[in-house]
FIDOFI-256662 format. One line per 4 residues: their letters; for each residue y, z, x of N, C-alpha, C. Coordinates in pm, 1 decimal, padded with zeros to 6 digits. Layout:
// residues N
A> Y:Z:X:Y:Z:X:Y:Z:X; ...
***
This chain:
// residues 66
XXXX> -03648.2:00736.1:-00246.2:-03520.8:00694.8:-00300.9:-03432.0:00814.7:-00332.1; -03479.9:00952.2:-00333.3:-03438.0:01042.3:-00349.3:-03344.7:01075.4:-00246.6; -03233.7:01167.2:-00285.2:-03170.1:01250.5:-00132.6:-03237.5:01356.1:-00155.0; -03255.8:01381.9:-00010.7:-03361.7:01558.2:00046.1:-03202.8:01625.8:00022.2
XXXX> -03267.8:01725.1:00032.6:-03165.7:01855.8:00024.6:-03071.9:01866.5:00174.5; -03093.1:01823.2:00294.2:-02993.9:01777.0:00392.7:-02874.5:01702.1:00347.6; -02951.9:01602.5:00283.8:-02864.1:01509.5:00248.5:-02719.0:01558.4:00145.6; -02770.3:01594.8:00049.8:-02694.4:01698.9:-00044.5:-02635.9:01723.0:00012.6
XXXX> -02678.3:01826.8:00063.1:-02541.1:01945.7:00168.4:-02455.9:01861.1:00201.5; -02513.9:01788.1:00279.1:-02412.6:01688.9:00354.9:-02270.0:01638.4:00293.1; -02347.2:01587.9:00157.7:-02245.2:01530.3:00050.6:-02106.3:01629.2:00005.7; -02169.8:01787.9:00025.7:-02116.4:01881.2:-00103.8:-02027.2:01931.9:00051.7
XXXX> -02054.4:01923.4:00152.4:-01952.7:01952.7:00252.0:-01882.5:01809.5:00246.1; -01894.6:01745.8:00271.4:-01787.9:01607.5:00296.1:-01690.4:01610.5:00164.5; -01723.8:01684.4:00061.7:-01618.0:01660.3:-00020.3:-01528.7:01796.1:-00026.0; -01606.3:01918.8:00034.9:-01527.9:02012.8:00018.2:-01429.3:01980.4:00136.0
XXXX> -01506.0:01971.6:00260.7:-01374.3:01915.4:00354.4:-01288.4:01797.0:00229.5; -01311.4:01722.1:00191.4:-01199.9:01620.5:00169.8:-01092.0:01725.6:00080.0; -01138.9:01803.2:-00007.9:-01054.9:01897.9:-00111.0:-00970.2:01933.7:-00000.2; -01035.4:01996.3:00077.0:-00941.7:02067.6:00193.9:-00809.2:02016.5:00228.2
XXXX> -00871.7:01885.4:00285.2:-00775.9:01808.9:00352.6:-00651.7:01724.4:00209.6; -00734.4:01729.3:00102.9:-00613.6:01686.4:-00000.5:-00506.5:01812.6:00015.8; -00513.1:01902.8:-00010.6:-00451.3:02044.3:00001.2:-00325.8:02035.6:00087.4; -00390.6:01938.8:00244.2:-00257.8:01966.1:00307.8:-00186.0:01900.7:00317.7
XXXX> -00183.6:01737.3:00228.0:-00127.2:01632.1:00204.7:00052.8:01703.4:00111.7; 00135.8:01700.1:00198.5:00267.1:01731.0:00124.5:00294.7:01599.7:00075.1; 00288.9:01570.3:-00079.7:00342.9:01489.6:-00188.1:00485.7:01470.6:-00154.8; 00548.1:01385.6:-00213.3:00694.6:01318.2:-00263.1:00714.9:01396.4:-00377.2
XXXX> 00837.7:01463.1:-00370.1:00849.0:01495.6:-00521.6:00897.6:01380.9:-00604.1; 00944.0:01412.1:-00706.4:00970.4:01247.6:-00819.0:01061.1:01203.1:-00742.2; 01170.9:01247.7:-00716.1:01291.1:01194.8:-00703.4:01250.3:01091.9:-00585.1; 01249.2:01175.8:-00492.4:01179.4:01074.4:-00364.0:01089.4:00967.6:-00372.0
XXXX> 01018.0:00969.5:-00465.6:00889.5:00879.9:-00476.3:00979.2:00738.1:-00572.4; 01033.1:00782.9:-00631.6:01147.2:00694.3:-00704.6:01245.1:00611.7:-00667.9; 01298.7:00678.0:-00583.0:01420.9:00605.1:-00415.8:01328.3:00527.6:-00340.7; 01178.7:00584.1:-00263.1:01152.0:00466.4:-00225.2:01058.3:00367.0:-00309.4
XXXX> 00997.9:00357.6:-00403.3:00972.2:00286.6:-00477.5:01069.3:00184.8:-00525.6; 01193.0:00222.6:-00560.2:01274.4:00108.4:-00590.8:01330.9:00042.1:-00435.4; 01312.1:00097.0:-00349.7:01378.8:00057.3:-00163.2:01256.0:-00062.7:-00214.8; 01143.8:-00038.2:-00194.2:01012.7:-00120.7:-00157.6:01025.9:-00233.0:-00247.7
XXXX> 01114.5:-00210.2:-00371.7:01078.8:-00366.8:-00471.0:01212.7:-00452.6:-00450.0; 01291.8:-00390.7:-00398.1:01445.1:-00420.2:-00419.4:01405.6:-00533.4:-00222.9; 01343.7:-00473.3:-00144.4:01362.3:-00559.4:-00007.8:01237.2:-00643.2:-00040.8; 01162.3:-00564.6:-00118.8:01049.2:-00694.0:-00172.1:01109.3:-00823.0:-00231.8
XXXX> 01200.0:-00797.9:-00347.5:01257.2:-00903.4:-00378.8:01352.5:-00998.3:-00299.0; 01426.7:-00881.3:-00223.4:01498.9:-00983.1:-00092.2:01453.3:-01076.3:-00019.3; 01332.2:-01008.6:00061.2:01237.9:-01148.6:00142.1:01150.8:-01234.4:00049.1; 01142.0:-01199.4:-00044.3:01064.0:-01315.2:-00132.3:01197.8:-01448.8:-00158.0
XXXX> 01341.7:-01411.5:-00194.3:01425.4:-01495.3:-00192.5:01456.5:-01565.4:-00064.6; 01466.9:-01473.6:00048.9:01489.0:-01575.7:00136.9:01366.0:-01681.0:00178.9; 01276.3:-01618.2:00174.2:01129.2:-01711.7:00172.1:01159.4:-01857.9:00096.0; 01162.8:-01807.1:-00012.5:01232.6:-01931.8:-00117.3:01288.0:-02028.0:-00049.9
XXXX> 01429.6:-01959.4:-00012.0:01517.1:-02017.2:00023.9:01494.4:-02134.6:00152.7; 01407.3:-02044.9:00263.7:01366.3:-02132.4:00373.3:01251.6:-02259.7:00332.5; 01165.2:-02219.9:00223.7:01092.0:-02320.2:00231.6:01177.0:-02483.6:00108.5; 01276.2:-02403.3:00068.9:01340.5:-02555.2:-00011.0:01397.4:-02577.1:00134.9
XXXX> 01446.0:-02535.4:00233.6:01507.5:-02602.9:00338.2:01424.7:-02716.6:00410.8; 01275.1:-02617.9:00454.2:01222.0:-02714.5:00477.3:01149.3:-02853.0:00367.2; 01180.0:-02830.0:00263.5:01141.3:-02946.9:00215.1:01229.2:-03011.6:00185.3; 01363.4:-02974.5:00161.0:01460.9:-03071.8:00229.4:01463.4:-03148.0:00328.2
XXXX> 01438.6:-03075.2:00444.7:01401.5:-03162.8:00592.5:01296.1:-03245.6:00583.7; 01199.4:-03207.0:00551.3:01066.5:-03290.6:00531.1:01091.3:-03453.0:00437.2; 01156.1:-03411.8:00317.7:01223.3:-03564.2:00247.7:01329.4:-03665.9:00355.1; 01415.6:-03586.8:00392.1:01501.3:-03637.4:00499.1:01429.8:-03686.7:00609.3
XX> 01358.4:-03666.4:00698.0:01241.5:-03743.5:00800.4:01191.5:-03821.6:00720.3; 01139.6:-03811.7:00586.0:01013.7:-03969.5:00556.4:01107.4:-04010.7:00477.6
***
């Protein structure tokens, strides 16, 4: 049930690569991360309204047929 010492290594490289690779991840600074964060809730909220909107249509139509 133990890890052998291969195993280890294994582990203690897979994370130093991952450090690595965090390193070359270029971040959003605030400002940016802020513009699209509000883009993402603002068209979020848009298609959630028209969604709305289409499904009272169709249940409009749906009363109107029966």
């Amino acid at each position: 049930m133990g890890e052998t010492a291969a195993e280890k290594k294994g582990i203690k490289t897979w994370f130093r690569g991952l450090k690595v690779e965090f390193k070359k991840i270029i971040w959003p600074d605030k400002r940016s991360a802020a513009k699209q964060t509000v883009a993402v809730i603002a068209i979020s909220v848009v298609l959630g309204a028209v969604i709305k909107v289409l499904d009272m249509l169709i249940q409009v139509g749906m009363k109107f047929i029966a």
